[in-house]
C-alpha positions as CSV (number, residue, x, y, z in Angstrom):
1,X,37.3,-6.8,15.5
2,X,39.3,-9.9,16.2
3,X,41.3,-10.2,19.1
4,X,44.9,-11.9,19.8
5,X,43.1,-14.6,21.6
6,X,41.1,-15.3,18.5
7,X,43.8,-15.5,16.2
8,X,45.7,-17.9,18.3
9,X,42.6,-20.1,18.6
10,X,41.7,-20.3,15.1
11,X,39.0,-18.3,15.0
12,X,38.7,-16.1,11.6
13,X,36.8,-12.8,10.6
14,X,33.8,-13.6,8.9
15,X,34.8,-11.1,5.8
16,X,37.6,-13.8,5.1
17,X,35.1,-16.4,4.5
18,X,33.0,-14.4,2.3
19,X,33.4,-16.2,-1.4
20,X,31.7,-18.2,-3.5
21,X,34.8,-20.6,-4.5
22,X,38.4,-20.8,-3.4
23,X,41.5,-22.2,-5.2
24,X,44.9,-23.2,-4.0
25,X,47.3,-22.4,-6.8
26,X,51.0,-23.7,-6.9
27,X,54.0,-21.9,-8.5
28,X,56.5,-24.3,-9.6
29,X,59.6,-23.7,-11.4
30,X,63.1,-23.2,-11.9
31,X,65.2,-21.1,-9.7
32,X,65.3,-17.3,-10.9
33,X,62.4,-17.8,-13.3
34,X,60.3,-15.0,-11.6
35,X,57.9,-16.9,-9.4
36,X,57.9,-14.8,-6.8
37,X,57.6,-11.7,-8.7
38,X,54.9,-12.8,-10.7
39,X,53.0,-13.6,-7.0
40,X,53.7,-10.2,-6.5
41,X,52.7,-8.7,-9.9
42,X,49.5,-10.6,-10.0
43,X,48.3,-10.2,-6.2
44,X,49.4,-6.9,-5.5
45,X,50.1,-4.8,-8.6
46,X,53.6,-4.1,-7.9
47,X,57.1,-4.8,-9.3
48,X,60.4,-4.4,-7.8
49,X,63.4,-6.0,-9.6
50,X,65.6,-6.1,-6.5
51,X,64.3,-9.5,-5.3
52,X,66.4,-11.6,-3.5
53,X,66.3,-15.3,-3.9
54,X,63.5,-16.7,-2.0
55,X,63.7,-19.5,0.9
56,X,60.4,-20.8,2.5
57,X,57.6,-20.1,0.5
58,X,55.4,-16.7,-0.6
59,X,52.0,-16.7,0.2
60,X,49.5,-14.4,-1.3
61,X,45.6,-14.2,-1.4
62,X,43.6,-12.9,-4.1
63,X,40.1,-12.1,-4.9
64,X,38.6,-11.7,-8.1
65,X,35.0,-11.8,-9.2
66,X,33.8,-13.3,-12.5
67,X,30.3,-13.9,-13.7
68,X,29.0,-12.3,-10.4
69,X,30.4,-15.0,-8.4
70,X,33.9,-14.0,-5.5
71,X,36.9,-16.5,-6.2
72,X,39.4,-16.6,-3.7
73,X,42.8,-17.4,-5.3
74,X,45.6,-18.5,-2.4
75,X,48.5,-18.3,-4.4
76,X,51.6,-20.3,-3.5
């Protein structure tokens, strides 16, 4: 288990560098397109249409596996 200490220095549980490839995706659009509720869709399986406009960026991780092989989606 990963302490507080760890965190702040960096350090990272070894089950979050378990994949075989990682990809950094980018959502781009429009204001009020549904960017963030298609991160949410995809990444966590849920929907809510009371979104409020998002300022900052949304962040979400993903892993899937195709062909036997653990892809790490970071979704942005």
């Amino acid at each position: 288990m990963a302490s507080a200490q760890d965190a702040r220095y960096g350090q990272k549980d070894s089950s979050d560098q378990n994949f075989d490839y990682m990809f950094k995706l980018l959502i781009i659009g429009n204001s009020s397109v549904g960017k963030t509720s298609f991160l949410f869709r995809y990444a966590d399986d849920s929907f809510t249409s009371a979104f409020v406009s998002t300022v900052g960026i949304d962040f979400k991780v993903k892993t899937v596996f195709k062909n036997e092989k653990r892809i790490k989606l970071q979704i942005w």
